[in-house]
VMD Tcl script that draws the C-alpha trace (Angstrom):
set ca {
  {92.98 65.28 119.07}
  {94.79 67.75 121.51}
  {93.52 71.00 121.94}
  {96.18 73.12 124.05}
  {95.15 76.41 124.97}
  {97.72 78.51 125.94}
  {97.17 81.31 128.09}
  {101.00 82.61 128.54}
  {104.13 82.52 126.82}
  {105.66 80.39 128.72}
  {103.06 77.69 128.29}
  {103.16 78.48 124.79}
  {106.80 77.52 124.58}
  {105.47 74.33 126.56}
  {102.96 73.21 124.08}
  {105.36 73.53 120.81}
  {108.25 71.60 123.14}
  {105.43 68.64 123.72}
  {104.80 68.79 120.41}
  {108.40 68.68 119.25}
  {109.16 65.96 121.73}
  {106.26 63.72 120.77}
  {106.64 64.33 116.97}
  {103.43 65.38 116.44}
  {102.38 68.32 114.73}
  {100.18 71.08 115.35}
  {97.53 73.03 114.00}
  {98.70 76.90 114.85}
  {95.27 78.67 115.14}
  {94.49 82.87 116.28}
  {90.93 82.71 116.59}
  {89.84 80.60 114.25}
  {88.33 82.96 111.76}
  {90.81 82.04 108.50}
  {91.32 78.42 109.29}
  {90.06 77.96 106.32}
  {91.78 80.26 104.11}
  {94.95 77.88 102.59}
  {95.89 73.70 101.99}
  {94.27 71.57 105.06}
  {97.01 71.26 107.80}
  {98.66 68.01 108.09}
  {98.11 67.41 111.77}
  {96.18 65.86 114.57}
  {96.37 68.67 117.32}
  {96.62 72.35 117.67}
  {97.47 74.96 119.40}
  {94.75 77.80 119.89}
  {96.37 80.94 120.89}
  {93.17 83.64 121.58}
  {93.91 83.18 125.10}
  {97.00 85.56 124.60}
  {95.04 88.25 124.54}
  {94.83 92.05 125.39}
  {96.66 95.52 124.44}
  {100.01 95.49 125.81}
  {101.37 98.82 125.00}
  {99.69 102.30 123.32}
  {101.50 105.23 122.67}
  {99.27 107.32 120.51}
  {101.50 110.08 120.07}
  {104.50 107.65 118.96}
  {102.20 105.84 116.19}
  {103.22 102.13 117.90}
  {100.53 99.36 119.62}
  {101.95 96.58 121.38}
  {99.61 93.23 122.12}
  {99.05 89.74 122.45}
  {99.00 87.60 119.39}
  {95.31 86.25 119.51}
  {93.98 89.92 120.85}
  {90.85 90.22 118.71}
  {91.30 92.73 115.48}
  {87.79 94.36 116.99}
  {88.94 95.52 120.43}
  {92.12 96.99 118.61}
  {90.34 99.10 115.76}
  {88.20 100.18 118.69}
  {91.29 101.41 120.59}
  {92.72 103.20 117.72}
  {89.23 104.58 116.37}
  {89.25 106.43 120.09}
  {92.31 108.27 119.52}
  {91.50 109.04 115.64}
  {94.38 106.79 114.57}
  {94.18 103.52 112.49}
  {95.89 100.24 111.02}
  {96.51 102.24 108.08}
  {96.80 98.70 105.32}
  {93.02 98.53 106.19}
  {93.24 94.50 107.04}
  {90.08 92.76 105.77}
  {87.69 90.85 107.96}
  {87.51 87.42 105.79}
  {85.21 85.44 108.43}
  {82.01 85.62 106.53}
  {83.29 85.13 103.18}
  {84.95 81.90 104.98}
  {81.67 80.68 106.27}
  {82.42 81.94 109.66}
  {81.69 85.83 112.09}
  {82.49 89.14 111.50}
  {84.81 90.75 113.55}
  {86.29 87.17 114.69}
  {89.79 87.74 113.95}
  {93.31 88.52 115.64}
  {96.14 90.95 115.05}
  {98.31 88.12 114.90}
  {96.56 86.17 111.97}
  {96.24 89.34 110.21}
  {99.99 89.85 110.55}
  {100.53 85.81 109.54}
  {98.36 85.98 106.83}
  {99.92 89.77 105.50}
  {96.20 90.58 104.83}
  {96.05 94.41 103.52}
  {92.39 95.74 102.12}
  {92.54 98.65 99.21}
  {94.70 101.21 101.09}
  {97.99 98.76 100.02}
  {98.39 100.71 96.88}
  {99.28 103.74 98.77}
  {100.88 102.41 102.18}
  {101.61 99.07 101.38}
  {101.24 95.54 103.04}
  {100.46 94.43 106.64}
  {104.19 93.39 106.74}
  {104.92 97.19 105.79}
  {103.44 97.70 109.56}
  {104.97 94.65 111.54}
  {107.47 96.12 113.58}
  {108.00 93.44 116.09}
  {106.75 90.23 117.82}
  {107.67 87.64 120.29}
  {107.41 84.28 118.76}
  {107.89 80.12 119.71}
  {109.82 78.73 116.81}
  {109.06 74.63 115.62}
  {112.73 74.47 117.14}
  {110.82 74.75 120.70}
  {112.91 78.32 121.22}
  {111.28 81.46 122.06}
  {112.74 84.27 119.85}
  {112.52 88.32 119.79}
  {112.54 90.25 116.57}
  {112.54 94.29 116.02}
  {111.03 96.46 118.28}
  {108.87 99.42 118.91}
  {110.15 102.01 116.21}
  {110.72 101.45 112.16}
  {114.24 102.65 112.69}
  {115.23 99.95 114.60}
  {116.18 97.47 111.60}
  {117.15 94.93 114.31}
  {115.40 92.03 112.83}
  {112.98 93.90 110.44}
  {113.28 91.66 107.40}
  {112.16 88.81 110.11}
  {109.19 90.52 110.64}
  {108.20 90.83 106.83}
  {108.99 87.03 106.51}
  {106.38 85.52 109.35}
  {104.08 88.11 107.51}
  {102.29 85.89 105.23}
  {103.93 82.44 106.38}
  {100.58 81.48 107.98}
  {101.85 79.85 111.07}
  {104.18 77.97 109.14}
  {107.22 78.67 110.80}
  {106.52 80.50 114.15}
  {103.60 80.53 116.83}
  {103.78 84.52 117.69}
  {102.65 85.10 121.09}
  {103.07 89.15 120.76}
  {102.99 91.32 118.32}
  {104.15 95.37 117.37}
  {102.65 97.47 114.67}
  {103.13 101.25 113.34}
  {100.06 102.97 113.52}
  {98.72 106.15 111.59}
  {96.48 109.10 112.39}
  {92.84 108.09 110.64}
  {91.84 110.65 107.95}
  {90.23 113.74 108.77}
  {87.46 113.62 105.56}
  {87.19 110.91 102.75}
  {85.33 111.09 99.41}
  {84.93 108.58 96.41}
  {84.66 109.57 93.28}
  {82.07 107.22 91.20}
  {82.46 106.72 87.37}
  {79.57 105.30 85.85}
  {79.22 102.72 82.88}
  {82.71 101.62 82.21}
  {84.19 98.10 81.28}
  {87.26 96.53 82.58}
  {89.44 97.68 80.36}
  {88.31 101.40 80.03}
  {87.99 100.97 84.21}
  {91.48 100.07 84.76}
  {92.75 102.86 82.27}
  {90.70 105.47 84.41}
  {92.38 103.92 87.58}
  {95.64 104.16 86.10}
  {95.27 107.82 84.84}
  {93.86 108.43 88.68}
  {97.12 106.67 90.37}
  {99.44 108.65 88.46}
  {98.12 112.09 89.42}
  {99.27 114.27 91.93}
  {96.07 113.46 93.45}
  {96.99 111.15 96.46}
  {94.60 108.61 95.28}
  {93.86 105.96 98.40}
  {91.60 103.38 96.84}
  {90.62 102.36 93.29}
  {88.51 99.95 92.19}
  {85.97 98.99 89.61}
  {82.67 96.93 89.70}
  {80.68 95.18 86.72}
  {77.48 95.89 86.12}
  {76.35 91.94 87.71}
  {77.90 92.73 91.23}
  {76.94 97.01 91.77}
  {73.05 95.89 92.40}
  {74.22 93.71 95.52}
  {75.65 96.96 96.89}
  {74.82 98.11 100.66}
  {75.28 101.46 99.31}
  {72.46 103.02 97.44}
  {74.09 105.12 95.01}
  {76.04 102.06 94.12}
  {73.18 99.68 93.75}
  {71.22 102.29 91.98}
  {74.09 102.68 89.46}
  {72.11 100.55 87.05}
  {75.77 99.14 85.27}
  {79.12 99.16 86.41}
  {80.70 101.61 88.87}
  {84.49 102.82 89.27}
  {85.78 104.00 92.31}
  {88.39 106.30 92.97}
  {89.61 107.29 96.95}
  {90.46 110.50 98.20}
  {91.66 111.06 102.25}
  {92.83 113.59 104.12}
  {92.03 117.18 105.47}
  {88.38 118.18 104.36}
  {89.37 121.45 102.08}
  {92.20 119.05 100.68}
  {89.65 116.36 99.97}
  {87.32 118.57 98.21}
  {89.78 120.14 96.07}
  {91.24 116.40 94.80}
  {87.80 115.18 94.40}
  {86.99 118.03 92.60}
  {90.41 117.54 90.29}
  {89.73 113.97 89.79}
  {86.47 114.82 87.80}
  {87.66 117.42 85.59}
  {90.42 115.38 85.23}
  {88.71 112.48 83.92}
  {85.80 113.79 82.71}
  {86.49 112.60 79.21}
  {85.86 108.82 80.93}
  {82.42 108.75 81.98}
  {80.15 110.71 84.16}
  {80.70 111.13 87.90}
  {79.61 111.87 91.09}
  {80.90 111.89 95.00}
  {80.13 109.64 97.92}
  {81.47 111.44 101.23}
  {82.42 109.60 104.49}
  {79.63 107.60 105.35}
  {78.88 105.73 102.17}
  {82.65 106.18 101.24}
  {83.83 104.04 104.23}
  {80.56 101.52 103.91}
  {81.69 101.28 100.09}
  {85.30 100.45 101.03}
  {84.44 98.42 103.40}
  {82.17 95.92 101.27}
  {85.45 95.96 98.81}
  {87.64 95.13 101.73}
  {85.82 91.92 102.93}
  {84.73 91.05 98.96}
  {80.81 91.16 100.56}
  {79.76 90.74 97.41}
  {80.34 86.91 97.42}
  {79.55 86.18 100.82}
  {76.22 85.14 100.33}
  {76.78 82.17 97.41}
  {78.70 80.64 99.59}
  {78.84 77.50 97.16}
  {81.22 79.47 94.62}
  {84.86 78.86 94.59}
  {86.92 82.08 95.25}
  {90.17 83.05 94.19}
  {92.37 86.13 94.51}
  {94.72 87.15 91.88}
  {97.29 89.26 91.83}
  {98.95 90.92 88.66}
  {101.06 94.10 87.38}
  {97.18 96.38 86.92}
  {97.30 96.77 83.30}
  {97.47 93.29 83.07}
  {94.03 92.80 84.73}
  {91.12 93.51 82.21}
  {92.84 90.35 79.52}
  {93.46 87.97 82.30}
  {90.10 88.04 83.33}
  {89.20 88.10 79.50}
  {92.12 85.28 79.60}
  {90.26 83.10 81.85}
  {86.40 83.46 79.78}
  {84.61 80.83 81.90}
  {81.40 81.43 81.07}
  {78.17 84.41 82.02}
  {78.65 82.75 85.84}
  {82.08 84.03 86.54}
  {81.73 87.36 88.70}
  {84.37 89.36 89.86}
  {85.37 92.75 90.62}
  {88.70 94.84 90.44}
  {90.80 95.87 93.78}
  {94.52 97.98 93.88}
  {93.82 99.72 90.83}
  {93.49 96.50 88.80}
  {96.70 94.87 90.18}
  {94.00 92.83 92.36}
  {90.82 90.58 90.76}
  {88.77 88.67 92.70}
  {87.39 85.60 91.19}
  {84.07 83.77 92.09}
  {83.59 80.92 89.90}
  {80.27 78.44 90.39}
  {80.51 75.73 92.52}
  {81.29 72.14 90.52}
  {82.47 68.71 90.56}
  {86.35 67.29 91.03}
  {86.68 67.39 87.58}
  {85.05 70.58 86.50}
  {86.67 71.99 89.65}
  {90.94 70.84 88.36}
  {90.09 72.32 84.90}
  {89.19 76.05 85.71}
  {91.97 75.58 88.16}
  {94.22 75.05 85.34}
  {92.36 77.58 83.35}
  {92.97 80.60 86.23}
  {96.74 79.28 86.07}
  {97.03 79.24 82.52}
  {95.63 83.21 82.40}
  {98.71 84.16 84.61}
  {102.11 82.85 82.71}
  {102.33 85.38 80.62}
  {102.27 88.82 82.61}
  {104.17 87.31 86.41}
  {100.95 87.45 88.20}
  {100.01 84.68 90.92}
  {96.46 83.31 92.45}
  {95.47 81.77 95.58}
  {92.48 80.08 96.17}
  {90.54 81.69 98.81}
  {87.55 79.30 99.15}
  {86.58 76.47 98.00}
  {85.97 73.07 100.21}
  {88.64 71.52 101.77}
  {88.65 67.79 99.90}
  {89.13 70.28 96.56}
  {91.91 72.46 98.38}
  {94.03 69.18 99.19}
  {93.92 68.11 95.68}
  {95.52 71.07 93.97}
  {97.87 73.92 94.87}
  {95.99 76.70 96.77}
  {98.80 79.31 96.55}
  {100.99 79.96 93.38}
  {103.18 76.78 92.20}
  {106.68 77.96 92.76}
  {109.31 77.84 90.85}
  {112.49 75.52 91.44}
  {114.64 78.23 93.04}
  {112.30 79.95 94.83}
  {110.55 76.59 96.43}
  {114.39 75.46 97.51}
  {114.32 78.25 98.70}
  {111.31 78.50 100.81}
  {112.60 74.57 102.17}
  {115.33 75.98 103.50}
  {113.36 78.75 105.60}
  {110.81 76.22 106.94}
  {114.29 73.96 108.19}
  {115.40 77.07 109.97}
  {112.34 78.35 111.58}
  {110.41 74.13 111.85}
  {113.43 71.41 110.87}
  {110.57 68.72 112.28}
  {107.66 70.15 109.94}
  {105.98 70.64 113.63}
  {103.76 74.31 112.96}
  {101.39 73.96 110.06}
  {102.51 71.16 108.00}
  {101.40 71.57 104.29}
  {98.98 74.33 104.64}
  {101.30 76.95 102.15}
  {102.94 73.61 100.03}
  {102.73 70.12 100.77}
  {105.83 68.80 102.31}
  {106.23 72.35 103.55}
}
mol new
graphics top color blue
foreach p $ca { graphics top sphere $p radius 0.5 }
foreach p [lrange $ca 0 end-1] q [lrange $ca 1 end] { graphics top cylinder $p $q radius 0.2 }
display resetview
C-alpha cells in the first residue's frame, strides 16, 4: 500500500493525478480520527492530508477563518476560544466513540463529514458554515469554490454538497468557515423524571417559545448515572435538558421563563456554565457509549415528534440504550454487540422503524466485516441514487476518491 503524504497543494494535485493515471484508488484521509465512521473504502492506497496544516486567515471582527484542510479541530477552537468567538454548529469530537483520541480531528473532515453537535436546531449544519475551500477533484483538477463572505453565492451550493460527501468526490486542501461570537452566559434547564414521549413534548413546547432555546435533549433513566456531571448522575431517573445562551440578564430571565413555563411537566432546576457546557459536551460526543465499545451504534434522524414511537418502533429488548438529541429529531442508538445474523436482523429492524415518518439512520459503529455487508447510510431511493451517480461522475468519473465508503459502486 501507498501512503502519500502531501504537504502542499500542489503535491496534492500530484498524488490524485498518480492515482488517476495508474487507476488506482485512494483512501482520502484528514487525520484519521473518523476513518471509521461509514462502508470500508474500496482501495489499496491513500492519501493522508494532516500535513496541510495551519490557520491561514483570521479576521475576528469579520466572523471568517481561513485554513488548511487537515489543520487539527483543537488548535482552531483554541484560536477562536481566544477571541470569544466559536464554530457556532458545535462539531462533535467522534474519536473515542470510534475507538480512537480526543481532540484528533480536522476542520476539513468535520466539513466532509457535515458533523453539527446540538446547537443545529438553532443555527443549522456544518455546511450552513462552509463558505469556501480549495479542493483536487478525482478528475486530477484543482478547483475554487465561494469565498470569504456568505454573500458571495459564487459557488455556495458547492460548498453544501462536499459537506457530508466524505471524501467522495473531492480531496479539499483549504477550507473557509463563518464564525460567531461565543455566548456571553449559558444555563440548562433540567426536568426530572420524564419518558420519551412526555420528554419530547416538553422539548417541543420549549422550541416553540420565544425563548431562544439552543439545545434540547432528553436522557433515560439507564444512561443519566454515567453522567460526568453530578447533578445529572444524581438525578436518580431520567433528565431533560433544555439550552439557554446569550447575555447573562437575558439568560436568567429565559431560564427563569422556561420553568414557569413548563412547570406543569416535571420539576426543575438550573445548571450554569460550567456543568452546562460539560453536559453539552458529553451529548455532543454521545460519551455515554464510549466505554462499551462492543455495542453497535447508530444515529437516526427523524421529523422530532416522530422520535419517542420509533424508538418504541424498534423494541429490541432491556439492552438497547439511547438518548434523545435536536429536540427529538435526533436518537442515538446503542444496540449490544452480536453475531452476522443477529447483527442483519436489528439492521432490518432500525430500517423497518423509519418508513413510515421519512426519517433515515446511519450506522455509526459497528466493525468493519459487519459495515461491508449492509448499507451504513440510508438506502436511497431510485431517483435520488441516479442522482447521486451522476454527482460522483462529475466530481470522480474513475471512482478514484473513496470508492464505496457512502454506497457501493459509489
Amino acid at each position: 500500500m501507498a501512503s502519500l503524504k502531501p504537504e502542499t497543494s500542489e503535491q496534492a494535485l500530484e498524488a490524485v493525478a498518480w492515482a488517476l493515471a495508474e487507476e488506482t484508488p485512494l483512501e482520502v484521509i484528514g487525520r484519521g480520527s473518523k476513518r471509521a465512521l461509514g462502508r470500508p473504502v474500496q482501495a489499496g492506497n491513500n492519501i493522508e492530508l494532516s500535513a496541510l496544516s495551519g490557520i491561514t486567515l483570521y479576521e475576528p471582527e469579520e466572523l471568517v477563518l481561513s485554513a488548511r484542510a487537515g489543520t487539527p479541530l483543537a488548535e482552531i477552537e483554541s484560536a477562536l476560544a481566544a477571541k470569544n468567538q466559536m464554530l457556532a454548529f458545535e462539531p462533535a469530537d467522534l474519536g473515542p466513540l470510534l475507538g480512537g483520541a480526543a481532540g484528533a480531528g480536522s476542520i476539513g473532515g468535520v466539513l466532509a463529514c457535515n458533523l453539527a453537535g446540538p446547537r443545529r436546531i438553532k443555527v443549522g449544519a456544518a455546511r450552513d458554515h462552509f463558505l469556501g475551500a480549495h479542493a483536487v477533484s478525482g478528475r486530477g483538477e484543482v478547483f475554487k469554490i465561494g469565498g470569504r463572505v456568505v454573500k458571495n453565492v459564487t459557488g455556495y451550493d458547492l460548498c453544501k454538497l462536499l459537506a457530508g460527501s466524505y471524501g467522495t468526490l473531492a480531496a479539499m486542501t483549504d477550507v473557509t468557515v463563518k464564525v460567531l461570537p461565543a455566548p456571553e452566559k449559558t444555563r440548562t434547564v433540567l426536568f426530572h423524571g420524564l419518558d420519551d414521549a412526555a420528554a419530547v413534548k416538553a422539548m417541543s413546547r420549549a422550541l416553540q417559545s420565544s425563548h431562544e432555546v439552543s439545545g434540547a435533549a432528553h436522557m433515560p433513566a439507564a444512561l443519566t448515572g454515567g453522567s460526568a456531571v453530578s447533578y445529572v448522575a444524581k438525578a436518580g431517573g431520567a433528565v431533560t435538558a433544555i439550552r439557554v445562551e446569550g447575555p447573562g440578564p437575558s439568560v436568567e430571565h429565559r431560564a427563569a421563563a422556561l420553568r414557569r413555563d413548563l412547570a406543569d411537566v416535571a420539576e426543575s432546576e438550573e445548571l450554569h456554565s460550567v456543568n452546562s457546557a460539560k453536559l453539552w459536551t458529553e451529548l455532543r460526543d454521545v460519551a455515554a457509549f464510549v466505554k462499551d465499545s462492543s455495542r453497535v451504534i447508530w444515529r437516526i434522524s427523524i421529523p422530532p415528534a416522530a422520535g419517542a414511537e420509533v424508538v418504541a418502533r424498534i423494541a429490541l429488548g432491556e439492552d438497547t440504550r439511547h438518548f434523545f438529541d435536536w429536540g427529538g429529531g435526533l436518537i442515538w442508538l446503542a444496540l449490544p454487540a452480536s453475531d452476522a445474523l443477529a447483527f442483519e436482523a436489528r439492521h432490518a429492524a432500525v430500517r423497518a422503524a423509519l418508513k413510515d415518518c421519512g426519517g433515515h439512520a446511519t450506522l455509526i459503529r459497528a466493525p468493519e466485516d459487519l459495515r461491508a455487508r449492509v448499507p451504513v447510510f440510508q438506502p436511497q431511493e431510485e431517483g435520488l441514487a441516479a442522482l447521486t451517480a451522476r454527482v460522483k461522475n462529475s466530481f470522480d468519473p474513475r471512482r478514484i476518491l473513496n470508492p464505496g465508503r457512502i454506497y457501493a459502486g459509489v
